[in-house]
Biopython code that builds the backbone (N, CA, C, O; Angstrom):
import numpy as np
from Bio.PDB.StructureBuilder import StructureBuilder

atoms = [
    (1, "UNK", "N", (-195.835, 58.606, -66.953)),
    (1, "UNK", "CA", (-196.328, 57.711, -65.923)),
    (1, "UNK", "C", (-195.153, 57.328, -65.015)),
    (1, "UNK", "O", (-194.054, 57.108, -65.524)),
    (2, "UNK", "N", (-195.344, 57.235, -63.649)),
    (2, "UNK", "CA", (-194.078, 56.442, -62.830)),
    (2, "UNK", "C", (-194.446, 55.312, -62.627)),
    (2, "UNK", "O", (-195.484, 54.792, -62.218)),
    (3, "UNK", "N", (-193.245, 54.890, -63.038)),
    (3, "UNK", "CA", (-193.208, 53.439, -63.093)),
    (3, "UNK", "C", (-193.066, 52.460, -61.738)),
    (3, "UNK", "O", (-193.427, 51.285, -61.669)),
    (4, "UNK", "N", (-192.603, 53.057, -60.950)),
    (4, "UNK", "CA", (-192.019, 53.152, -59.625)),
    (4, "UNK", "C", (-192.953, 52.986, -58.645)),
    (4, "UNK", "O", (-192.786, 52.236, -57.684)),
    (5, "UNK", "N", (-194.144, 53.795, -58.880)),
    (5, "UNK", "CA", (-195.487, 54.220, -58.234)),
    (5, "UNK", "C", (-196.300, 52.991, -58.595)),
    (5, "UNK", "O", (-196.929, 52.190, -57.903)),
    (6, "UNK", "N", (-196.159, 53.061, -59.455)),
    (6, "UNK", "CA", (-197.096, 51.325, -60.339)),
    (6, "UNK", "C", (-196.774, 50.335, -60.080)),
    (6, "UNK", "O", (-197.648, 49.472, -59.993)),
    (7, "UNK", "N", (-195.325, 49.960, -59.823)),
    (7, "UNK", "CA", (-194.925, 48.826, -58.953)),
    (7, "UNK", "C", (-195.374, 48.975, -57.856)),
    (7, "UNK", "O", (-196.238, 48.149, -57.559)),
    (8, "UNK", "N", (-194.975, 50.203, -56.615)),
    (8, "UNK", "CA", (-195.909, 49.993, -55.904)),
    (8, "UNK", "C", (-196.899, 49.513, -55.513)),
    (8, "UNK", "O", (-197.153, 48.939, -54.453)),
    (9, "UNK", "N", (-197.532, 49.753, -56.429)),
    (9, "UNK", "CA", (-199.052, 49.203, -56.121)),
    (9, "UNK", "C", (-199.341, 48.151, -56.204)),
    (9, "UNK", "O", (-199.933, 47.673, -55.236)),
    (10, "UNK", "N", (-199.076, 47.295, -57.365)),
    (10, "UNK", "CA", (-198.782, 46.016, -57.418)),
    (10, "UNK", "C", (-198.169, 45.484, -56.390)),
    (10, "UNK", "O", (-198.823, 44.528, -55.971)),
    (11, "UNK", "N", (-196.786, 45.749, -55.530)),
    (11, "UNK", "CA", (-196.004, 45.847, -54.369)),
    (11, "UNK", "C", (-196.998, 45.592, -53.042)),
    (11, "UNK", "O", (-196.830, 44.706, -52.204)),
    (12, "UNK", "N", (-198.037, 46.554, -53.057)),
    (12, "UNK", "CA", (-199.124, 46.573, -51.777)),
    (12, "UNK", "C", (-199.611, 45.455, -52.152)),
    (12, "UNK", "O", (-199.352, 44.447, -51.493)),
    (13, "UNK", "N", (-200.614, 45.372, -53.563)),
    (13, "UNK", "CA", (-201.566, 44.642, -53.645)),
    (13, "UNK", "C", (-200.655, 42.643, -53.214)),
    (13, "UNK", "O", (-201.288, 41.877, -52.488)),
    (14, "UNK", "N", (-199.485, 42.274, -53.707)),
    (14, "UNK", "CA", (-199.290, 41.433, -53.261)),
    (14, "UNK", "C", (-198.477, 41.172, -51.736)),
    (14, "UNK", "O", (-198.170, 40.094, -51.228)),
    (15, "UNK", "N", (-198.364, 41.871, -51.476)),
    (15, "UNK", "CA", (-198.196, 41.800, -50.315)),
    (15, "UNK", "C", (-199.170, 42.044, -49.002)),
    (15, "UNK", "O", (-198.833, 41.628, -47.893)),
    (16, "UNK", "N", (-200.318, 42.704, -49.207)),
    (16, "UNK", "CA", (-201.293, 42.838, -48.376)),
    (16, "UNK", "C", (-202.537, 41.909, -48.828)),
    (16, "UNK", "O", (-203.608, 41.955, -48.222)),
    (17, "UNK", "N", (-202.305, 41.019, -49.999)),
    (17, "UNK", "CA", (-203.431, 40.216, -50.441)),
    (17, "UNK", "C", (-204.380, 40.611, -50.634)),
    (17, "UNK", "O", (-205.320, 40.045, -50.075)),
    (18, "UNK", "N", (-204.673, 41.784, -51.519)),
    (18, "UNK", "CA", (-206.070, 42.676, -51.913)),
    (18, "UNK", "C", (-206.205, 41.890, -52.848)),
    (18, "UNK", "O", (-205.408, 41.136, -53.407)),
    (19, "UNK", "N", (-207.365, 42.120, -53.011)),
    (19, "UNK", "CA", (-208.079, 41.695, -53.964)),
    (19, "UNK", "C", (-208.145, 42.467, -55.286)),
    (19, "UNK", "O", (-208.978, 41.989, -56.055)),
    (20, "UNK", "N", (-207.365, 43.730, -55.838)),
    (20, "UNK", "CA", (-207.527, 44.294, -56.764)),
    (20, "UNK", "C", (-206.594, 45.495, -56.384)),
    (20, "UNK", "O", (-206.387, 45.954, -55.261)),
    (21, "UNK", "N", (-205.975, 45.976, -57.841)),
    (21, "UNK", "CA", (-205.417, 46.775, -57.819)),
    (21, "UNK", "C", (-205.903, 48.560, -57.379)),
    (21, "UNK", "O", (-205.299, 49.578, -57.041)),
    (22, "UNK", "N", (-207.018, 48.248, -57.573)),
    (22, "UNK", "CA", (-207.386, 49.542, -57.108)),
    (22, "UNK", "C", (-207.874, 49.736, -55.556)),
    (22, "UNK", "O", (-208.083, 50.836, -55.045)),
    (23, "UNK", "N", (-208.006, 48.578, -54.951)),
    (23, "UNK", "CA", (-207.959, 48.556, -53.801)),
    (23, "UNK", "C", (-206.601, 48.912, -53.429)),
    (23, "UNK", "O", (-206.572, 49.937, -52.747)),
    (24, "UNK", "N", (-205.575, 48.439, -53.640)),
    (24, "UNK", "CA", (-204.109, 48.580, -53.349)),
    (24, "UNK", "C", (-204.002, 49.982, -53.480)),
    (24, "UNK", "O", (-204.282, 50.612, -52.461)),
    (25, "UNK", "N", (-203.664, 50.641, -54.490)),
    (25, "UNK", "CA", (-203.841, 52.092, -54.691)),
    (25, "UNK", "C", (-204.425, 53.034, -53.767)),
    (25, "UNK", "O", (-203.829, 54.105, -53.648)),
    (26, "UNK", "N", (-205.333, 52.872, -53.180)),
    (26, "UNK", "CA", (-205.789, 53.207, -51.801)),
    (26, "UNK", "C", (-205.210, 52.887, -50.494)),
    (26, "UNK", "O", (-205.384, 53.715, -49.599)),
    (27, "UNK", "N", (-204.746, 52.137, -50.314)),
    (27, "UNK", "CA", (-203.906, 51.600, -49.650)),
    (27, "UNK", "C", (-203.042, 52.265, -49.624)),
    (27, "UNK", "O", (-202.816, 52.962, -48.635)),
    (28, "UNK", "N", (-202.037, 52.271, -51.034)),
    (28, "UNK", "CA", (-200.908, 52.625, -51.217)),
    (28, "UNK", "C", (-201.171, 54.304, -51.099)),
    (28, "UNK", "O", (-200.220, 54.744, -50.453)),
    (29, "UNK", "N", (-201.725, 54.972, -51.324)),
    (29, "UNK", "CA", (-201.882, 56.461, -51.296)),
    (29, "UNK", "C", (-202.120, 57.145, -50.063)),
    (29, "UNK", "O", (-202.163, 58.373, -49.989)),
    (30, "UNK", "N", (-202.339, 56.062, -48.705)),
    (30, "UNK", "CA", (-202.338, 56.489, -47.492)),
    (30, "UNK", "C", (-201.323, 56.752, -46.851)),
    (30, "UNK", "O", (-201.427, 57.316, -45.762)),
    (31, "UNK", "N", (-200.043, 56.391, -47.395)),
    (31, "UNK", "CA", (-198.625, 56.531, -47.182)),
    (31, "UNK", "C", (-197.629, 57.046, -48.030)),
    (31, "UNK", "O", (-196.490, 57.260, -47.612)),
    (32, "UNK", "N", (-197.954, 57.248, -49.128)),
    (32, "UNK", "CA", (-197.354, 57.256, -50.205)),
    (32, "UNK", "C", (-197.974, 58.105, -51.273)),
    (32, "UNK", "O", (-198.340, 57.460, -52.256)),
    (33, "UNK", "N", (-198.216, 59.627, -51.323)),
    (33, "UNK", "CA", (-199.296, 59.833, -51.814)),
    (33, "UNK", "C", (-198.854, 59.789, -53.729)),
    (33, "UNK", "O", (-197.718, 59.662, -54.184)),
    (34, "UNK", "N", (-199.821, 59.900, -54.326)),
    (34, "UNK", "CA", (-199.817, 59.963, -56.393)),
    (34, "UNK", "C", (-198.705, 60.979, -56.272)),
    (34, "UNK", "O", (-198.776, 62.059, -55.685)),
    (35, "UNK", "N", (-197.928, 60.600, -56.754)),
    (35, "UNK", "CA", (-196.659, 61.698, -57.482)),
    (35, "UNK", "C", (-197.814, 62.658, -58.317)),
    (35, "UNK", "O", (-198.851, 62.506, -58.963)),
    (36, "UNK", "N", (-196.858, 63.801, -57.824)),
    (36, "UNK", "CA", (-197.309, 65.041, -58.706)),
    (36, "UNK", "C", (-197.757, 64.824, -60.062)),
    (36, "UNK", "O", (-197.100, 63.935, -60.605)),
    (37, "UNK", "N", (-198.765, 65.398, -60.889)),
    (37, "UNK", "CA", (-199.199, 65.190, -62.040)),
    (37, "UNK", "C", (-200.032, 64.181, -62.886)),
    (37, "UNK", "O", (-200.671, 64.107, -63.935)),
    (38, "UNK", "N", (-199.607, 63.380, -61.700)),
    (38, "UNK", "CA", (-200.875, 62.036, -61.846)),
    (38, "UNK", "C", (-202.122, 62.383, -61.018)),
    (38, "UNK", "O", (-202.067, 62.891, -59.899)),
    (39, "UNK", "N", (-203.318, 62.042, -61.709)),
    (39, "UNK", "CA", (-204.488, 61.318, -60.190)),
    (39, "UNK", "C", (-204.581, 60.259, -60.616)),
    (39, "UNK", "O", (-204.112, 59.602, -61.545)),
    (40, "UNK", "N", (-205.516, 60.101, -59.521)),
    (40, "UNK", "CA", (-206.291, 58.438, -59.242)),
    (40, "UNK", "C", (-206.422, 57.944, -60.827)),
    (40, "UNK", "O", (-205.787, 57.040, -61.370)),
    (41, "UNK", "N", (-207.343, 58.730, -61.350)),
    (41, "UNK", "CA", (-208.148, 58.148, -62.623)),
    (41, "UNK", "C", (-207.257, 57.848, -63.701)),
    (41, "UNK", "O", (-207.460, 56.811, -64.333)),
    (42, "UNK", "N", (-206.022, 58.810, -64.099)),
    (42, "UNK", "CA", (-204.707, 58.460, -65.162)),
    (42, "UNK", "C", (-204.525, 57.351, -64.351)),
    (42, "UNK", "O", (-205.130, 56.412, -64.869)),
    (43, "UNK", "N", (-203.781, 56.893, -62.951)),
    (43, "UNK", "CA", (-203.107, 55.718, -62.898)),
    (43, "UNK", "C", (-204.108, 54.619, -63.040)),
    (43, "UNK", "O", (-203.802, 53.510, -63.476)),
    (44, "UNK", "N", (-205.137, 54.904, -62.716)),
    (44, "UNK", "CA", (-206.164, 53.521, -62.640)),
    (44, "UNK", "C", (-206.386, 53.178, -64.498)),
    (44, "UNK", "O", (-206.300, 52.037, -64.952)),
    (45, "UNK", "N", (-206.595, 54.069, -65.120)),
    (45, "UNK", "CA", (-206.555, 54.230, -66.462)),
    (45, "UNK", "C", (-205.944, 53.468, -67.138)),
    (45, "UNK", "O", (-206.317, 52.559, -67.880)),
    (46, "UNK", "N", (-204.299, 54.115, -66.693)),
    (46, "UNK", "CA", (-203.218, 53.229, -67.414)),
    (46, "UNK", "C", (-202.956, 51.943, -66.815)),
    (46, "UNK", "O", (-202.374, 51.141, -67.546)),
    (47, "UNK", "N", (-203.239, 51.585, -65.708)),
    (47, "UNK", "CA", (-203.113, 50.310, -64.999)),
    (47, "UNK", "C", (-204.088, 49.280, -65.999)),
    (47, "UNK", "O", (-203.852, 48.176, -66.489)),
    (48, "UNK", "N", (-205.330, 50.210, -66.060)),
    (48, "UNK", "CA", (-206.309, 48.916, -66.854)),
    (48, "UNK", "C", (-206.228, 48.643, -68.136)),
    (48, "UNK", "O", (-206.508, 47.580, -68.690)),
    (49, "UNK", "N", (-205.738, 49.878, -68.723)),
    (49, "UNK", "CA", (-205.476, 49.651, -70.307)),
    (49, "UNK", "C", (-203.929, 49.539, -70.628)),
    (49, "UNK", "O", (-203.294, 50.161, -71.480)),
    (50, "UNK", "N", (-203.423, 48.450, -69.599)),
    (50, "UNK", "CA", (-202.267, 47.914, -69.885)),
    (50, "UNK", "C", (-201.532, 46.568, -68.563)),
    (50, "UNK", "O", (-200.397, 46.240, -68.217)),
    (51, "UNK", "N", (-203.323, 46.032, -68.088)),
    (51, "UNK", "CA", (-202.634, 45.294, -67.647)),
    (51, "UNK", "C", (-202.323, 43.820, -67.709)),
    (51, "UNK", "O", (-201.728, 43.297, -66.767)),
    (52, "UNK", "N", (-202.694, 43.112, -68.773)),
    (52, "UNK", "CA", (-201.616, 41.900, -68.952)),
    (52, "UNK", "C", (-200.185, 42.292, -69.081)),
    (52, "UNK", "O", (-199.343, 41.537, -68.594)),
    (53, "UNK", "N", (-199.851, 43.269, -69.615)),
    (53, "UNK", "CA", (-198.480, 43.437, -69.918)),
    (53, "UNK", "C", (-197.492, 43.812, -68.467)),
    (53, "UNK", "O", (-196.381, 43.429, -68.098)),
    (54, "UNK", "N", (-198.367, 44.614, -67.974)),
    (54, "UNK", "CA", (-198.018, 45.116, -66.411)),
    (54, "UNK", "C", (-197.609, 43.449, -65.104)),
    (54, "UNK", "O", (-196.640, 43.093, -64.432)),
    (55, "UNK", "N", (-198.827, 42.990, -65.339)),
    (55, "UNK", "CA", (-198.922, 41.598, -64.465)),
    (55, "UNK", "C", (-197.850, 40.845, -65.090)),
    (55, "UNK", "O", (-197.101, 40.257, -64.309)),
    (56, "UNK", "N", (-197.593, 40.726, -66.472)),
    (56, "UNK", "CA", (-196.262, 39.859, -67.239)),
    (56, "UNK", "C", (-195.126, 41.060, -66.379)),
    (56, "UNK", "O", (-195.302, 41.036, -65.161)),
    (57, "UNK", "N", (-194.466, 41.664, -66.662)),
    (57, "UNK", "CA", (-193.664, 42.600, -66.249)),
    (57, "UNK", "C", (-193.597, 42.513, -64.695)),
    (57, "UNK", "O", (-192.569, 42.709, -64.046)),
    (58, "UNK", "N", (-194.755, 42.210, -64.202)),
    (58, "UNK", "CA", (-194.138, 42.219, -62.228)),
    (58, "UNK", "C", (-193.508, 40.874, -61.750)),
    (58, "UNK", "O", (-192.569, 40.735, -60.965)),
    (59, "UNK", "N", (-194.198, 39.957, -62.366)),
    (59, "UNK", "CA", (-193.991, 38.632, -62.073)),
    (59, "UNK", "C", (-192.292, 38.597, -61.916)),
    (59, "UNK", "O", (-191.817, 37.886, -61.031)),
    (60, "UNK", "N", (-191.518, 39.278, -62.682)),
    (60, "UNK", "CA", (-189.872, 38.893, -62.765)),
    (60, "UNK", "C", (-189.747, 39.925, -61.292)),
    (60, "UNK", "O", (-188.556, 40.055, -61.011)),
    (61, "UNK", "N", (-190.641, 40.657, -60.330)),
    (61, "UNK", "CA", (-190.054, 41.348, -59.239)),
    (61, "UNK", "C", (-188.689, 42.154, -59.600)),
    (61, "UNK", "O", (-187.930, 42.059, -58.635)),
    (62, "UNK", "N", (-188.250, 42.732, -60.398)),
    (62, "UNK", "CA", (-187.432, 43.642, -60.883)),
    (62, "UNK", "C", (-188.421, 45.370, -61.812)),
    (62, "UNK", "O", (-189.265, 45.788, -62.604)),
    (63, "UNK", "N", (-187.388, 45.650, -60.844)),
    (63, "UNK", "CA", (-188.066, 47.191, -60.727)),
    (63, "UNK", "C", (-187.441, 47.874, -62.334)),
    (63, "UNK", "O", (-187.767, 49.009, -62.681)),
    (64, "UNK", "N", (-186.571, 47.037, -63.146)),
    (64, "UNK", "CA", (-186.081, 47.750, -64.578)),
    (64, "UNK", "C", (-187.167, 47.008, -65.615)),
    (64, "UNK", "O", (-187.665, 47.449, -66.651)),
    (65, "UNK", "N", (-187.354, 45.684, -64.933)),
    (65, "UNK", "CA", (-188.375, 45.293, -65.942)),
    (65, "UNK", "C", (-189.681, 46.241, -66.291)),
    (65, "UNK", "O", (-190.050, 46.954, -67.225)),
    (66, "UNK", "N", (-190.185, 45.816, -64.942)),
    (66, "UNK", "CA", (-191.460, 46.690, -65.379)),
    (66, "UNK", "C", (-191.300, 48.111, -64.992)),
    (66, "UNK", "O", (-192.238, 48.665, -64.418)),
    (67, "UNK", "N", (-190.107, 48.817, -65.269)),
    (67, "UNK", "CA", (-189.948, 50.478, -65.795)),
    (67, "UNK", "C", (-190.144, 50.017, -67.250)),
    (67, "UNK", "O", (-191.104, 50.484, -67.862)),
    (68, "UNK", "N", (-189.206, 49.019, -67.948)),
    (68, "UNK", "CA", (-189.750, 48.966, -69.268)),
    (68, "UNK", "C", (-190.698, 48.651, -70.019)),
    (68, "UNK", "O", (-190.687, 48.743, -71.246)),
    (69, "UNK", "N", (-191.484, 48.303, -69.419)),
    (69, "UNK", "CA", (-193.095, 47.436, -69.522)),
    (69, "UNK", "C", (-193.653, 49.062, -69.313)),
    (69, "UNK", "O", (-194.232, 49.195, -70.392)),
    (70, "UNK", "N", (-193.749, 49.745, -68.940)),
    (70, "UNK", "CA", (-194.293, 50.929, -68.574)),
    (70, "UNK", "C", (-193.921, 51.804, -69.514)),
    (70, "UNK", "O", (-194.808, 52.409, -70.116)),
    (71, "UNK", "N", (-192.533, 52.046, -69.827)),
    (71, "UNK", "CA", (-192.175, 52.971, -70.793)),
    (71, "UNK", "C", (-192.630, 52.301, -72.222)),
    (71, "UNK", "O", (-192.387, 52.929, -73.253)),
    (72, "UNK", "N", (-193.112, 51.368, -72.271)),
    (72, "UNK", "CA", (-193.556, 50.622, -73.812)),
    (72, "UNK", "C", (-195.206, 50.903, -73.715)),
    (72, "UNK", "O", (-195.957, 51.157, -74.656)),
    (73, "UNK", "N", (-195.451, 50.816, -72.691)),
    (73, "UNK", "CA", (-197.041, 51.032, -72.553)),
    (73, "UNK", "C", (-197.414, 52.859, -72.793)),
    (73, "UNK", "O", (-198.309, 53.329, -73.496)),
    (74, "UNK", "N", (-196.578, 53.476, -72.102)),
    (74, "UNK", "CA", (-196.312, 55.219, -72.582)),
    (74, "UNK", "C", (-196.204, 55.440, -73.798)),
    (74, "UNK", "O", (-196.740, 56.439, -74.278)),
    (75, "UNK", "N", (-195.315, 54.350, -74.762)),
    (75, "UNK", "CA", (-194.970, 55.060, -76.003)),
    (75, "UNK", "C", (-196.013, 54.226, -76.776)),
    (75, "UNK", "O", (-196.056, 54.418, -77.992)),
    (76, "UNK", "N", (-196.914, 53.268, -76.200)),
    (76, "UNK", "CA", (-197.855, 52.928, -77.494)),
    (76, "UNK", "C", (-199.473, 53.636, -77.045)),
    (76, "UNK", "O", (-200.445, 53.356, -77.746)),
    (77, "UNK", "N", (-199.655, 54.749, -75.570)),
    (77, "UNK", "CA", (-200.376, 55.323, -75.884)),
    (77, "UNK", "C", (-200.134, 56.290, -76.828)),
    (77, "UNK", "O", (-200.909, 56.438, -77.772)),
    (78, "UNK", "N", (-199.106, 56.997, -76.680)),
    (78, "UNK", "CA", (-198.733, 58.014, -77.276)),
    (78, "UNK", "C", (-198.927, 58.066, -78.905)),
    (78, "UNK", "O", (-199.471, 58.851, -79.681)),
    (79, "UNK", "N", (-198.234, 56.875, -79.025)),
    (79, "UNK", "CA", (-198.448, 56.479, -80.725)),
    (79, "UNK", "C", (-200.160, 56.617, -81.136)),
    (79, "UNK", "O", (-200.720, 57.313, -81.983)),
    (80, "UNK", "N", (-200.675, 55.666, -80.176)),
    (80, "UNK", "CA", (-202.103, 55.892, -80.492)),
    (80, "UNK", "C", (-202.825, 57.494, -80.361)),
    (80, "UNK", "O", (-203.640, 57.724, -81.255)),
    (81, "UNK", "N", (-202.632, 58.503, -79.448)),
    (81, "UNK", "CA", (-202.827, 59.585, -79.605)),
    (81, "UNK", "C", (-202.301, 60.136, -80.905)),
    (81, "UNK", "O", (-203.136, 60.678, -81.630)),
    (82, "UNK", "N", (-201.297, 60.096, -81.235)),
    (82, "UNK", "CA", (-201.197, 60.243, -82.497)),
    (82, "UNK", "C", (-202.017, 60.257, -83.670)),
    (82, "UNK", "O", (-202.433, 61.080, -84.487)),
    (83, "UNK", "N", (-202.106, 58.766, -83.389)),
    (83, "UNK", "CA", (-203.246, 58.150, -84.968)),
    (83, "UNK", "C", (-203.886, 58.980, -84.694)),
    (83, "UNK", "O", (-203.610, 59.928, -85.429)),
    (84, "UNK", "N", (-204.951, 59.317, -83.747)),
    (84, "UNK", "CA", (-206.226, 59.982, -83.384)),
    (84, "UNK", "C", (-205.671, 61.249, -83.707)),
    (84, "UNK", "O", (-206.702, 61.923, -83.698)),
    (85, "UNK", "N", (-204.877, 61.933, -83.949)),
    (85, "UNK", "CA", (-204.770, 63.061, -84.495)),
    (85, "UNK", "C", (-204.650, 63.537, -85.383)),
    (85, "UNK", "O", (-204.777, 64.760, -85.445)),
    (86, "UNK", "N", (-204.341, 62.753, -86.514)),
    (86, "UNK", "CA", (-203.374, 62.851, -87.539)),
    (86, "UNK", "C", (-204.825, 63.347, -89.083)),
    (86, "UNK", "O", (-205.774, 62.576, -89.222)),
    (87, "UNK", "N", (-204.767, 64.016, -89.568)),
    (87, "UNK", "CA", (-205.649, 64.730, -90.602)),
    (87, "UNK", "C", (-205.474, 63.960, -91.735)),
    (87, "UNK", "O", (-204.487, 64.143, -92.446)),
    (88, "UNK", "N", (-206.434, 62.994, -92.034)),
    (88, "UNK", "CA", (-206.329, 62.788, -93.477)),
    (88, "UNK", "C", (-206.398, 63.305, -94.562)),
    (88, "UNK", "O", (-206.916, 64.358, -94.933)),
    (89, "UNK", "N", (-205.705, 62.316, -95.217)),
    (89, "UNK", "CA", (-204.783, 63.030, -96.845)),
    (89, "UNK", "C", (-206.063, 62.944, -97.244)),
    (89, "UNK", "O", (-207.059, 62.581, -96.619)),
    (90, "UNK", "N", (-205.878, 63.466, -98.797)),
    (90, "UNK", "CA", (-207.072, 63.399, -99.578)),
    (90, "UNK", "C", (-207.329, 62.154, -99.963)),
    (90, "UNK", "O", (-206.362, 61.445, -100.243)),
    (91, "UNK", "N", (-208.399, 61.721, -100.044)),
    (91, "UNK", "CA", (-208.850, 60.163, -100.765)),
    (91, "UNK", "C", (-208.938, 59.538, -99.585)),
    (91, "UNK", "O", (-209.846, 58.713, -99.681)),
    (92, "UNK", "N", (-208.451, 59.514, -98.514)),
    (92, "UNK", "CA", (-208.648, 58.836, -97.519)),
    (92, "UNK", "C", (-210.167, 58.573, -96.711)),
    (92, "UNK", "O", (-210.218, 57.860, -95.709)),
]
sb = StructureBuilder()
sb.init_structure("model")
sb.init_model(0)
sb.init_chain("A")
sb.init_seg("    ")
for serial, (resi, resn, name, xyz) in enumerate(atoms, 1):
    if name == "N":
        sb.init_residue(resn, " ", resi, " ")
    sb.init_atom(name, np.array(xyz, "f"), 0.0, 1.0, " ", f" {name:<3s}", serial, name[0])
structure = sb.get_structure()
């Protein structure tokens, strides 16, 4: 995920006073288009299934914070893809 891109958006949304992040994102993609490898639906995705932590993380307006708020949100989907993969032992 870019983290960079996600501030962004957050970036538009308070500064142009939208009403929602996915409004912003539109916004923001008229100038700025999704970095390679993302679409719409991953960033809107990860925006929603991580955003109290995201909104905690912008509030400090530092662009290392919420890279790390982002890279923690990456490694606990990931973890969770995991679980969902993982073959149970016997007895389980």
């Amino acid at each position: 995920m870019n983290a960079n891109y996600i501030y962004d958006i957050f970036e538009t949304c308070e500064k142009k006073d939208l009403p929602d992040l996915t409004i912003a994102l539109a916004h923001l993609k008229t100038t700025q288009p999704i970095p390679d490898g993302l679409t719409e639906k991953q960033v809107n995705a990860f925006v929603g299934d991580h955003y109290e932590d995201l909104v905690k993380a912008y509030k400090a307006h530092d662009r290392a914070v919420f890279a790390a708020a982002v890279a923690a949100a990456v490694l606990e989907d990931e973890e969770e893809a995991c679980e969902d993969c993982k073959i149970p032992e016997a007895g389980e």
